[in-house]
HTML snippet that shows the backbone in 3Dmol.js (N, CA, C, O; Angstrom):
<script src="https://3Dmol.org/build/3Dmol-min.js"></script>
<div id="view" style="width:600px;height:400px;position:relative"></div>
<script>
const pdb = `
ATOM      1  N   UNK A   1       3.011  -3.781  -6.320  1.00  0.00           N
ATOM      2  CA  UNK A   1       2.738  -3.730  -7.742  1.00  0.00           C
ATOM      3  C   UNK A   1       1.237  -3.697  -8.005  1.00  0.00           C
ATOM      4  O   UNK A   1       0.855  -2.974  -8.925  1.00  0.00           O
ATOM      5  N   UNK A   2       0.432  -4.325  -7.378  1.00  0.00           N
ATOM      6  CA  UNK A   2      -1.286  -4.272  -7.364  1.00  0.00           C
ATOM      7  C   UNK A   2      -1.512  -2.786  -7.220  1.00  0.00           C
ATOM      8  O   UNK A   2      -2.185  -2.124  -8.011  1.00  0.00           O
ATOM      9  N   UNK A   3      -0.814  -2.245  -6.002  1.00  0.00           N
ATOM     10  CA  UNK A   3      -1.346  -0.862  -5.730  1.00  0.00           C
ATOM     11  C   UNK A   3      -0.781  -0.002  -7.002  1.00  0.00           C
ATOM     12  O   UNK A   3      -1.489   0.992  -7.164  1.00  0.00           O
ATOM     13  N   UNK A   4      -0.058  -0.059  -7.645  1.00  0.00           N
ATOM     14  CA  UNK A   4       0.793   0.690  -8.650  1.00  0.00           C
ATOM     15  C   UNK A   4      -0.893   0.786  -9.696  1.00  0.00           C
ATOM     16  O   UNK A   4      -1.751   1.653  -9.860  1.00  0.00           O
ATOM     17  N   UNK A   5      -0.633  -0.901 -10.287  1.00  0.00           N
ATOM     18  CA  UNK A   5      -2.368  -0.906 -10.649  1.00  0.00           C
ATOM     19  C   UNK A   5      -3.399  -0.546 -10.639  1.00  0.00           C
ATOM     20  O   UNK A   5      -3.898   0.197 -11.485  1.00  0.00           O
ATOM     21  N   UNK A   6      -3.958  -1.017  -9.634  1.00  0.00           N
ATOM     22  CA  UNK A   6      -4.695  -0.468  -9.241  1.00  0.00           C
ATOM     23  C   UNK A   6      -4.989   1.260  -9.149  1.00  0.00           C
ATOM     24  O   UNK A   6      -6.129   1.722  -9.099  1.00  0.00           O
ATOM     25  N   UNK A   7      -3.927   1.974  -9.140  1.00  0.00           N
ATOM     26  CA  UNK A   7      -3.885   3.514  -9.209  1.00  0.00           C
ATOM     27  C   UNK A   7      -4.066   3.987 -10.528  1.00  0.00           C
ATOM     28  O   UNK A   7      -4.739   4.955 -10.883  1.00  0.00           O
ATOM     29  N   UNK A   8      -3.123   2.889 -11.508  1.00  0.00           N
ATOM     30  CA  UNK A   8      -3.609   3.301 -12.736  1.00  0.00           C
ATOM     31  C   UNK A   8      -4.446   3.044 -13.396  1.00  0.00           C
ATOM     32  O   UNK A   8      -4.314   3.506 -14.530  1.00  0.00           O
ATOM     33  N   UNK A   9      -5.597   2.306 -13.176  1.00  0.00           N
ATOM     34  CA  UNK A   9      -6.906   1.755 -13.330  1.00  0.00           C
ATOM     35  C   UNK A   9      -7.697   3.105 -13.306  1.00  0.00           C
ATOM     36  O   UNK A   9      -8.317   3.637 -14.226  1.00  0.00           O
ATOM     37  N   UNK A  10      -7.453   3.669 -11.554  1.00  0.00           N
ATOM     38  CA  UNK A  10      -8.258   4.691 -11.448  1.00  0.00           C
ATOM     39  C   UNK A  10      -7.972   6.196 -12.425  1.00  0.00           C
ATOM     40  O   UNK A  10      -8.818   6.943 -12.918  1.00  0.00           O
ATOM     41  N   UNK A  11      -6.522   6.286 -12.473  1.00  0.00           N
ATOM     42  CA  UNK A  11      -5.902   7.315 -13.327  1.00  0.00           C
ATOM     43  C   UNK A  11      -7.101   7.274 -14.962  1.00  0.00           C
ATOM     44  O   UNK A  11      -7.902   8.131 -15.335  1.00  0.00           O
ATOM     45  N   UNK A  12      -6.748   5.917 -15.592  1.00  0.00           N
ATOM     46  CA  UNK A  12      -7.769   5.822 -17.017  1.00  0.00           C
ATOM     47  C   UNK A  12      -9.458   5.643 -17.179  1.00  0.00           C
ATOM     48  O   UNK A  12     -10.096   5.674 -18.231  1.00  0.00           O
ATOM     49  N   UNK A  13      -9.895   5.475 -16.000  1.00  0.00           N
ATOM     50  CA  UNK A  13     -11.136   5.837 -15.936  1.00  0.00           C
ATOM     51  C   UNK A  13     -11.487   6.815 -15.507  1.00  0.00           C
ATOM     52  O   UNK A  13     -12.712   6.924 -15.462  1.00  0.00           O
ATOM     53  N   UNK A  14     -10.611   8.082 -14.947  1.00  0.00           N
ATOM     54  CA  UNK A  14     -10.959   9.533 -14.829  1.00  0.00           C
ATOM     55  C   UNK A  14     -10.151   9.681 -16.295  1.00  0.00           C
ATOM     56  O   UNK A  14     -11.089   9.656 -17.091  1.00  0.00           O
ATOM     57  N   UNK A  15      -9.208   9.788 -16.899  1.00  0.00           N
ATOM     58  CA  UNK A  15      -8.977  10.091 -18.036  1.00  0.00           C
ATOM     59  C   UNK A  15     -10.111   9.805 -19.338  1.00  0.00           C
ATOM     60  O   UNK A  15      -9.972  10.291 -20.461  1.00  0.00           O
ATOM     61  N   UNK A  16     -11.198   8.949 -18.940  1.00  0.00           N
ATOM     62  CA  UNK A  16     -12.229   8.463 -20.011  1.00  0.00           C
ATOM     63  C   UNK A  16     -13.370   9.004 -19.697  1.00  0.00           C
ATOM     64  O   UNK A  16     -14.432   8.777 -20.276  1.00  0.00           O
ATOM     65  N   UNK A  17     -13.124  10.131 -18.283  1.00  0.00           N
ATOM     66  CA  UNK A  17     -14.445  10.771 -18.018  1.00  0.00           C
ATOM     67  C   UNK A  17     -13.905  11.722 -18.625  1.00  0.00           C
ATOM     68  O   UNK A  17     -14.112  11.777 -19.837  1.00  0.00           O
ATOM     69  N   UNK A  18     -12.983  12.846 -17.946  1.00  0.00           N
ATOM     70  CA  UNK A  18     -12.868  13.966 -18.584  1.00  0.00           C
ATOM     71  C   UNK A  18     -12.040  13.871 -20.031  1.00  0.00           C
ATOM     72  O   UNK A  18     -11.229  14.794 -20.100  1.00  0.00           O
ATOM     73  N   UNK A  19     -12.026  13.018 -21.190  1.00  0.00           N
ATOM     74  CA  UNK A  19     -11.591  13.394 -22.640  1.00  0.00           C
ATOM     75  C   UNK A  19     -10.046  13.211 -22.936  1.00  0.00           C
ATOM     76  O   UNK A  19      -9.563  13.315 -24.063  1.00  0.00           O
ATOM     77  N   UNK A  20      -9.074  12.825 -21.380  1.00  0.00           N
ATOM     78  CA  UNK A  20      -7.760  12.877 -21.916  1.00  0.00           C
ATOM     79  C   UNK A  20      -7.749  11.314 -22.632  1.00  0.00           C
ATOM     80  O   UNK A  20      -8.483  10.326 -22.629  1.00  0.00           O
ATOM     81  N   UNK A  21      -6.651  11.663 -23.149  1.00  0.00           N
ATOM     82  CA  UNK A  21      -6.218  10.106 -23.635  1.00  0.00           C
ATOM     83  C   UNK A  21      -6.062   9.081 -23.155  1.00  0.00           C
ATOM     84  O   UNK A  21      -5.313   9.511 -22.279  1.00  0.00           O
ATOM     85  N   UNK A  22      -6.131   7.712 -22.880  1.00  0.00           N
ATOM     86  CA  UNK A  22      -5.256   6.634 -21.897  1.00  0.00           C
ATOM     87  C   UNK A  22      -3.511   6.950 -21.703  1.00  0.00           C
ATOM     88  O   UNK A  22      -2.807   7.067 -20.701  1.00  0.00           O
ATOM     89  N   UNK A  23      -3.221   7.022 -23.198  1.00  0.00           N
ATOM     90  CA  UNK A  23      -1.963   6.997 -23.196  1.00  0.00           C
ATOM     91  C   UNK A  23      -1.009   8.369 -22.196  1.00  0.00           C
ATOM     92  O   UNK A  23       0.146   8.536 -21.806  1.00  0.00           O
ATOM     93  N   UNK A  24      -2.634   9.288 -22.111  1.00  0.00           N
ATOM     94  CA  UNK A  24      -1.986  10.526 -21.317  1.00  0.00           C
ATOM     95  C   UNK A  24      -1.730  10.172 -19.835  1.00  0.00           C
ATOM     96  O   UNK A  24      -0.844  10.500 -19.046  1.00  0.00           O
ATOM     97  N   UNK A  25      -3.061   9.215 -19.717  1.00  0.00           N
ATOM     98  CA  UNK A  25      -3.524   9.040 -18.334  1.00  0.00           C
ATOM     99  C   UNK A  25      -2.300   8.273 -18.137  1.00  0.00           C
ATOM    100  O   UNK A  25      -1.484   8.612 -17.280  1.00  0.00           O
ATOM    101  N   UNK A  26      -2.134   7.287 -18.865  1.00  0.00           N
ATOM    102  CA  UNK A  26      -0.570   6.135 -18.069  1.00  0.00           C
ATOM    103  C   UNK A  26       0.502   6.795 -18.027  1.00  0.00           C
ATOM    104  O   UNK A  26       1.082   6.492 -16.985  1.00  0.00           O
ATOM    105  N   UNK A  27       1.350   7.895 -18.886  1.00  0.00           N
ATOM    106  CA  UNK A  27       2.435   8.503 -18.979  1.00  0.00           C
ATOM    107  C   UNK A  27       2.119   9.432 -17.550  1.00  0.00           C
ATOM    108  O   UNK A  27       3.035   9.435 -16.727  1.00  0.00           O
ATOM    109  N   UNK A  28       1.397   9.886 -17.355  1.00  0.00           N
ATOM    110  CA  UNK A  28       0.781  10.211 -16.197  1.00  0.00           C
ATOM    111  C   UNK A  28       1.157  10.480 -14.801  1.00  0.00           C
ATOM    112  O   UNK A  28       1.692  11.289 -14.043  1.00  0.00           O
ATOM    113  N   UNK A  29       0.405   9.018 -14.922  1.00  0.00           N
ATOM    114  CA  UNK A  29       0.772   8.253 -13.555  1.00  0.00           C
ATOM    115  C   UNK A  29       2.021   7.733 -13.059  1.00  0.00           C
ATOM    116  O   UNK A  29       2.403   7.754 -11.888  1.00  0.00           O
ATOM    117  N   UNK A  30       2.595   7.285 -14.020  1.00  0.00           N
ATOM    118  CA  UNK A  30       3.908   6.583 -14.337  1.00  0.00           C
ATOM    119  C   UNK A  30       5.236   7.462 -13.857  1.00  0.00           C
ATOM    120  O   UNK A  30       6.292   7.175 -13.294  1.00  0.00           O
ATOM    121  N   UNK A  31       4.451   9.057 -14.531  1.00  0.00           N
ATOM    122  CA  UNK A  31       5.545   9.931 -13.832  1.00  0.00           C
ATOM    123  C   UNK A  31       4.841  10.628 -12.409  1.00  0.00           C
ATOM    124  O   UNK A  31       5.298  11.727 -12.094  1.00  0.00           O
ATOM    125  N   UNK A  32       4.080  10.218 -11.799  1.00  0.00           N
ATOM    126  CA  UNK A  32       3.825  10.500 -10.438  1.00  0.00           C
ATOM    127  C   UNK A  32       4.630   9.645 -10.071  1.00  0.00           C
ATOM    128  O   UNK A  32       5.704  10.086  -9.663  1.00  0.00           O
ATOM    129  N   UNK A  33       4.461   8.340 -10.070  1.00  0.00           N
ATOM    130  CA  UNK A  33       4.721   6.695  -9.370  1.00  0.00           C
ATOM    131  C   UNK A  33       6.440   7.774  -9.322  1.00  0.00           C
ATOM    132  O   UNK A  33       6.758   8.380  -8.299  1.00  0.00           O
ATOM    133  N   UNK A  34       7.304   7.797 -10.599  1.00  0.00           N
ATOM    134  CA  UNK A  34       8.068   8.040 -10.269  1.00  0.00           C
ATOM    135  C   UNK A  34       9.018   9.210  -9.890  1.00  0.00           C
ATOM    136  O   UNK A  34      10.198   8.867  -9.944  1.00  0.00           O
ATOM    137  N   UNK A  35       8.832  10.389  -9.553  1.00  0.00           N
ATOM    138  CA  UNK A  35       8.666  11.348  -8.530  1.00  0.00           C
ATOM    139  C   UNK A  35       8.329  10.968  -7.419  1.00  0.00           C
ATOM    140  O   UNK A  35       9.085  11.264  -6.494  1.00  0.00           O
ATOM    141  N   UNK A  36       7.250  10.289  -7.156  1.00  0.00           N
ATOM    142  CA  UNK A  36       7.137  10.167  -5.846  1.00  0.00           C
ATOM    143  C   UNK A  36       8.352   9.051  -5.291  1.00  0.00           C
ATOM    144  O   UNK A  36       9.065   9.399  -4.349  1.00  0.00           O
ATOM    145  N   UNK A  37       8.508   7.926  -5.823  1.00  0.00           N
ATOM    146  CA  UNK A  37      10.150   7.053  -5.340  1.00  0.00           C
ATOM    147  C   UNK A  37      11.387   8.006  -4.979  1.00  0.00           C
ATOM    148  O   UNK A  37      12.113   7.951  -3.986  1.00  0.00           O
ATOM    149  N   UNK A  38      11.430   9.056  -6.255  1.00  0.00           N
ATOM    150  CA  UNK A  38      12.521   9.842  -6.505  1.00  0.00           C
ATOM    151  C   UNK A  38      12.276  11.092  -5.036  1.00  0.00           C
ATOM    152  O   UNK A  38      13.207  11.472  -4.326  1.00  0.00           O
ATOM    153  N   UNK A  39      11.287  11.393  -4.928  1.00  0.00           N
ATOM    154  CA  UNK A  39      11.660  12.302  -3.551  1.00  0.00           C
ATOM    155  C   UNK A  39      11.865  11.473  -2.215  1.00  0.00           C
ATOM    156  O   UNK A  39      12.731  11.844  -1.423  1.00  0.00           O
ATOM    157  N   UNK A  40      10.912  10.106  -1.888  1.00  0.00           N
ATOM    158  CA  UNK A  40      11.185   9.052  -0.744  1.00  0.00           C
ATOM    159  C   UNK A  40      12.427   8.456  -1.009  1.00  0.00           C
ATOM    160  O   UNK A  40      12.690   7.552  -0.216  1.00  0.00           O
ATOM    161  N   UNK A  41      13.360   8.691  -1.957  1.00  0.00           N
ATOM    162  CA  UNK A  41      14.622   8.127  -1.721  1.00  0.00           C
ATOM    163  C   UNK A  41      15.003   8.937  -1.376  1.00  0.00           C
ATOM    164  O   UNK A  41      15.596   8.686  -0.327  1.00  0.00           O
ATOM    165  N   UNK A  42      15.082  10.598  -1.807  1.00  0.00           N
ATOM    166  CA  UNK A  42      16.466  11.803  -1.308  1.00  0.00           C
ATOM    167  C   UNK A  42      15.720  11.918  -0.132  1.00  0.00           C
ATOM    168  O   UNK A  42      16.101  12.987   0.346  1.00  0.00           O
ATOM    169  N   UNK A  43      14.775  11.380   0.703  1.00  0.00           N
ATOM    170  CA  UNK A  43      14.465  11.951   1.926  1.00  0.00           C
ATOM    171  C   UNK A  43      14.168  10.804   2.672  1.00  0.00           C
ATOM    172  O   UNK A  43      13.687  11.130   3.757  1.00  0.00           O
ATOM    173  N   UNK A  44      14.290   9.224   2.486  1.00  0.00           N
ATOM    174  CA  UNK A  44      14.135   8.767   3.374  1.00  0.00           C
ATOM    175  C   UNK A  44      14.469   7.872   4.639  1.00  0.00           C
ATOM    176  O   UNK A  44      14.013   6.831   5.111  1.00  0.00           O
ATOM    177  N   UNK A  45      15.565   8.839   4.994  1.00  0.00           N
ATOM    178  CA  UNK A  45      16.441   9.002   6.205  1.00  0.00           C
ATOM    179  C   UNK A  45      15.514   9.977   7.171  1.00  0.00           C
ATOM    180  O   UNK A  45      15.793  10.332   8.316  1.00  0.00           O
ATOM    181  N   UNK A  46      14.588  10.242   6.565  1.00  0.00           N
ATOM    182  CA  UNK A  46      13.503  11.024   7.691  1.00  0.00           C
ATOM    183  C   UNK A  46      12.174  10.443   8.208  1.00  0.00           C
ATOM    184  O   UNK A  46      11.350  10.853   9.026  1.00  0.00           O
ATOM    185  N   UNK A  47      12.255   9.395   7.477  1.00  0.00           N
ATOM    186  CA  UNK A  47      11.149   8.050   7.931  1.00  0.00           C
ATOM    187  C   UNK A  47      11.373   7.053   8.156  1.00  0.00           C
ATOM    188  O   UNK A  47      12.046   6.395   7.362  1.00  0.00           O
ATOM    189  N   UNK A  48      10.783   6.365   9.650  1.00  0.00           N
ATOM    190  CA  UNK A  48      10.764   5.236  10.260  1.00  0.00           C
ATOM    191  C   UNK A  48      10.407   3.912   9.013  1.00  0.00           C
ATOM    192  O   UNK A  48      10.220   4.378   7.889  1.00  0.00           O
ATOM    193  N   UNK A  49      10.318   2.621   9.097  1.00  0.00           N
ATOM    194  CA  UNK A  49       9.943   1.664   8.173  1.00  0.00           C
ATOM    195  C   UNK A  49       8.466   2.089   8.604  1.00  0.00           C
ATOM    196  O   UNK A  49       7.869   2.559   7.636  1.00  0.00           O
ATOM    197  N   UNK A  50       7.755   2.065   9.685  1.00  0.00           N
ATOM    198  CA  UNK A  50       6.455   2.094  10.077  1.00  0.00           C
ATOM    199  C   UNK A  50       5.769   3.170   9.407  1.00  0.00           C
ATOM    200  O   UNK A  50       4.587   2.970   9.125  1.00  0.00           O
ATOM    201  N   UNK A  51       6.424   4.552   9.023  1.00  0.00           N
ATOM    202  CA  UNK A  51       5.922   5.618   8.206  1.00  0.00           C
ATOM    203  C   UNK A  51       6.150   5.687   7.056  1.00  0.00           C
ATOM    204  O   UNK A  51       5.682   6.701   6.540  1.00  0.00           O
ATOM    205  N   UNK A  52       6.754   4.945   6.313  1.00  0.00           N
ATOM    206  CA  UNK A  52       6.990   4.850   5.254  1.00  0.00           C
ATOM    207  C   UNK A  52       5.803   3.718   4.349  1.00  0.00           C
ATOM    208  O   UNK A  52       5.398   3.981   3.216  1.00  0.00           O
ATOM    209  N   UNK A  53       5.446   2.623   5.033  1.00  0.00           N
ATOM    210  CA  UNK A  53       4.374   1.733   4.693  1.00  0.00           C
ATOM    211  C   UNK A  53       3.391   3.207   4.785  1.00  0.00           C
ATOM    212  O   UNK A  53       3.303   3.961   3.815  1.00  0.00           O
ATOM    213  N   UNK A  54       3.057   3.333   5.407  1.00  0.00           N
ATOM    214  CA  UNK A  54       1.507   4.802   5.730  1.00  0.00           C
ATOM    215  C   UNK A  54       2.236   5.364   4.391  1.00  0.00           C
ATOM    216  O   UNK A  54       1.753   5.053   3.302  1.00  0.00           O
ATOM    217  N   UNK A  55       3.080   5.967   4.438  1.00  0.00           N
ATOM    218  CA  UNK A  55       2.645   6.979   3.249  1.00  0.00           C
ATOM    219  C   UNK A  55       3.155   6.476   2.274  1.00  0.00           C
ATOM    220  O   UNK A  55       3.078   7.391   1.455  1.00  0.00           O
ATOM    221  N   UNK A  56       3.789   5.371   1.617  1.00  0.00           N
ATOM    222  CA  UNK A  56       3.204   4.286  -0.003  1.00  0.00           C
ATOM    223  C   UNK A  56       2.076   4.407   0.057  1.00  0.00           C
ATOM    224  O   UNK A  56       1.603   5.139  -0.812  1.00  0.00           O
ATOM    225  N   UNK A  57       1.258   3.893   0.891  1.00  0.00           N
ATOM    226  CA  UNK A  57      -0.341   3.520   1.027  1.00  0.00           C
ATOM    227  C   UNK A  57      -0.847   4.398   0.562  1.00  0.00           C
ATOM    228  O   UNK A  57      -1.603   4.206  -0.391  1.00  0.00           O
ATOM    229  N   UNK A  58      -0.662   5.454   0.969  1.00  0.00           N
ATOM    230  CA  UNK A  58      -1.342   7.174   0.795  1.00  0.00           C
ATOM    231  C   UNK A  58      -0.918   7.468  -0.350  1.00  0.00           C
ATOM    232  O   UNK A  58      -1.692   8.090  -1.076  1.00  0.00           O
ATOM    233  N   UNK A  59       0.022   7.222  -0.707  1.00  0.00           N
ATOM    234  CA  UNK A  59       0.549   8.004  -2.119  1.00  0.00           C
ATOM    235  C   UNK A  59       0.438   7.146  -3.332  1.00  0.00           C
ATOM    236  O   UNK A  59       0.754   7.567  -4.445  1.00  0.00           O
ATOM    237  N   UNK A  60      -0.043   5.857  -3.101  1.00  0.00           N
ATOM    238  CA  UNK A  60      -0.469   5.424  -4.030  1.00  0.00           C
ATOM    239  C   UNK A  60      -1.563   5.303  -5.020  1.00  0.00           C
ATOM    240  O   UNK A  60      -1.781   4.978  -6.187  1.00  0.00           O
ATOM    241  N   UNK A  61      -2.546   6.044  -3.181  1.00  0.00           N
ATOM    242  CA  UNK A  61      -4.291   6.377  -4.005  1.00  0.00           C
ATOM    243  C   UNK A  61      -3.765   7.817  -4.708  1.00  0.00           C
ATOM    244  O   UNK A  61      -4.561   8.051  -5.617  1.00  0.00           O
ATOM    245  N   UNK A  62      -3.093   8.511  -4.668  1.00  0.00           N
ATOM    246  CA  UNK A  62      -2.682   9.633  -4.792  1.00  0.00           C
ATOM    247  C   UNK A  62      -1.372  10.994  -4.843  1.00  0.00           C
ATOM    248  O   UNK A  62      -1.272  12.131  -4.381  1.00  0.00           O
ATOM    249  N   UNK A  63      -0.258   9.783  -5.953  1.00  0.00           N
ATOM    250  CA  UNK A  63       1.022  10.534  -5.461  1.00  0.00           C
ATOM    251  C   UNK A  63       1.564  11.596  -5.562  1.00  0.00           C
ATOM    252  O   UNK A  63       2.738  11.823  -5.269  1.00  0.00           O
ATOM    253  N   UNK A  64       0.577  12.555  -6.094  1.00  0.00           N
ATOM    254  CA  UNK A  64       0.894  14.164  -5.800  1.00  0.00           C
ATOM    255  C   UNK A  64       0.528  14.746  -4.853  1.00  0.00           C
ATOM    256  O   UNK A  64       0.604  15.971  -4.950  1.00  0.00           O
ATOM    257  N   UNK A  65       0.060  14.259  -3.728  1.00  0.00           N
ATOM    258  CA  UNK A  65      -0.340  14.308  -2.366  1.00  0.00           C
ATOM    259  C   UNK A  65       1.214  14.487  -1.913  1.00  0.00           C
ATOM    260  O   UNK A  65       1.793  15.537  -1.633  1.00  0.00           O
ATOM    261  N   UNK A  66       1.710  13.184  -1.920  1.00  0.00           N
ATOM    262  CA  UNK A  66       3.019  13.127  -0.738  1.00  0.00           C
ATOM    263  C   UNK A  66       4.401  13.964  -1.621  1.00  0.00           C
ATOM    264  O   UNK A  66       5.401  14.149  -0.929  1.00  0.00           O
ATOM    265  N   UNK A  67       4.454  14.408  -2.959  1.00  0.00           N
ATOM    266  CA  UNK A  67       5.322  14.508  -3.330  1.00  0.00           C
ATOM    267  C   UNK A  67       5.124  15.923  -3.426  1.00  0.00           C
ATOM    268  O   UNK A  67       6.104  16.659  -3.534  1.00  0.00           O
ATOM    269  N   UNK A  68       4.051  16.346  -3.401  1.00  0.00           N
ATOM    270  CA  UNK A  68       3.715  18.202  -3.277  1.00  0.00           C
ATOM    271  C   UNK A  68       4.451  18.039  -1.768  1.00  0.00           C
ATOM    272  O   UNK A  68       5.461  18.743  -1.755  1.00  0.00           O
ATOM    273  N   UNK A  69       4.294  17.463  -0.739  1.00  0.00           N
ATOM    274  CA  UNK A  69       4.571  17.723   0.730  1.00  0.00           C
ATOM    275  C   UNK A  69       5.756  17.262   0.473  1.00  0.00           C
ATOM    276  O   UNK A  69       6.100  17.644   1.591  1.00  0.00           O
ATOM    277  N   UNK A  70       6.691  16.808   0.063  1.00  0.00           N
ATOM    278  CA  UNK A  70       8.345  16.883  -0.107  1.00  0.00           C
ATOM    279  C   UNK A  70       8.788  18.007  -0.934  1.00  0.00           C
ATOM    280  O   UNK A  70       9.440  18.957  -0.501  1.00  0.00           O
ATOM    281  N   UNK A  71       8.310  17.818  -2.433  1.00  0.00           N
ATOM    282  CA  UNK A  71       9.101  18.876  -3.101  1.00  0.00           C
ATOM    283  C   UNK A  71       8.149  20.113  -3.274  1.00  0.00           C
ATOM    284  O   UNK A  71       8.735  20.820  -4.094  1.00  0.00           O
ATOM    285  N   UNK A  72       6.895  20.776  -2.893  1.00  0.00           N
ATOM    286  CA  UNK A  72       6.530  21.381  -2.744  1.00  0.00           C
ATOM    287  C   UNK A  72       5.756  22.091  -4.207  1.00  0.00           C
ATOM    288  O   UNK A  72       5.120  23.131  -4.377  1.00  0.00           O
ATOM    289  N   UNK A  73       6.238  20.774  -5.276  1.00  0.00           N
ATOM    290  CA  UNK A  73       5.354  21.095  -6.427  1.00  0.00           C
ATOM    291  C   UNK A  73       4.351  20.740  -6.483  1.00  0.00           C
ATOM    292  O   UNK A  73       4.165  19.575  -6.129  1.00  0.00           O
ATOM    293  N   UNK A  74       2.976  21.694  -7.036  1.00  0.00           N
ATOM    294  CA  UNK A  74       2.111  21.296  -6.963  1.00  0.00           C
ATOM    295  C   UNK A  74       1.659  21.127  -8.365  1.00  0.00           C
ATOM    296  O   UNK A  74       0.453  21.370  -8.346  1.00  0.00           O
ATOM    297  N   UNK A  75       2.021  20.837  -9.550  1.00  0.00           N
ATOM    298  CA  UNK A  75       1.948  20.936 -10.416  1.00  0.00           C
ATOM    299  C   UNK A  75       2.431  19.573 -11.583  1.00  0.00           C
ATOM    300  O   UNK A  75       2.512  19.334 -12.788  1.00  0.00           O
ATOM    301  N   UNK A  76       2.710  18.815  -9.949  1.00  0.00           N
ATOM    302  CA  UNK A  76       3.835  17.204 -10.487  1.00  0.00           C
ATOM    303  C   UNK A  76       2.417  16.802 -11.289  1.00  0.00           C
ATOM    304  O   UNK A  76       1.300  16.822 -10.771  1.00  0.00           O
ATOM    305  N   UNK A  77       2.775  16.366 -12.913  1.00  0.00           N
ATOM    306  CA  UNK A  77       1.852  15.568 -14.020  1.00  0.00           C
ATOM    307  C   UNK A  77       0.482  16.258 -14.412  1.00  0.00           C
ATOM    308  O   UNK A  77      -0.409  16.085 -15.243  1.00  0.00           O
ATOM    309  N   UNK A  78       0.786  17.148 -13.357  1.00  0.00           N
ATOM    310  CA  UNK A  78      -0.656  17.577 -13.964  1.00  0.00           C
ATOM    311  C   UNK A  78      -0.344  18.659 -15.422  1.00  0.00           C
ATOM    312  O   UNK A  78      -1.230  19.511 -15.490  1.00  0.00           O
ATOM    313  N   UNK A  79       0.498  18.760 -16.335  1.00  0.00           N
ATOM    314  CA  UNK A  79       0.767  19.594 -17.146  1.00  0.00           C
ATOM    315  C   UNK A  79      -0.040  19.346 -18.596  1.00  0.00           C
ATOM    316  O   UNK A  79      -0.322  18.180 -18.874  1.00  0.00           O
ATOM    317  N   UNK A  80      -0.377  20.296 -19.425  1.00  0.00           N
ATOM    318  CA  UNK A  80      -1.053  19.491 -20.345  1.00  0.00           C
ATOM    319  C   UNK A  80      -0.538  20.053 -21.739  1.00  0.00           C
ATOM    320  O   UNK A  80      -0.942  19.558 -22.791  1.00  0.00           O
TER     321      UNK A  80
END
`;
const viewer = $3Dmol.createViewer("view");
viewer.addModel(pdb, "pdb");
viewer.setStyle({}, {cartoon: {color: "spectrum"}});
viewer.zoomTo();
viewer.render();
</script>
């Protein structure tokens, strides 16, 4: 839950550099956070417990990272 935080901390202080809203920046993130659960559940019968800690970690600084490499969108939240 810190890391969830913590991500969205960083999400609203790039949202207060480049002009979006907070409220854009949290709806945001919120739907990365959840896309990214939603593809590590339909797929994770393909990861060890040991790879699965690594890539929360990873996808928390950044969860259109791991969820472009499952569902192959590259376009998850970033819509405007």
């Amino acid at each position: 839950m810190i890391e969830v935080l913590a991500g969205l901390s960083i999400q609203i202080r790039f949202a207060q550099k480049t002009g979006r809203t907070i409220w854009k920046a949290i709806s945001t993130h919120f739907e990365r956070i959840s896309k990214l659960f939603e593809a590590m559940f339909l797929n994770f019968l393909k990861f060890s417990q040991k790879d699965m800690k690594k890539i929360i970690i990873y996808t928390l600084n950044d969860p259109s990272r791991f969820v472009e490499s499952i569902t192959g969108d590259k376009d998850i939240g970033e819509q405007k």
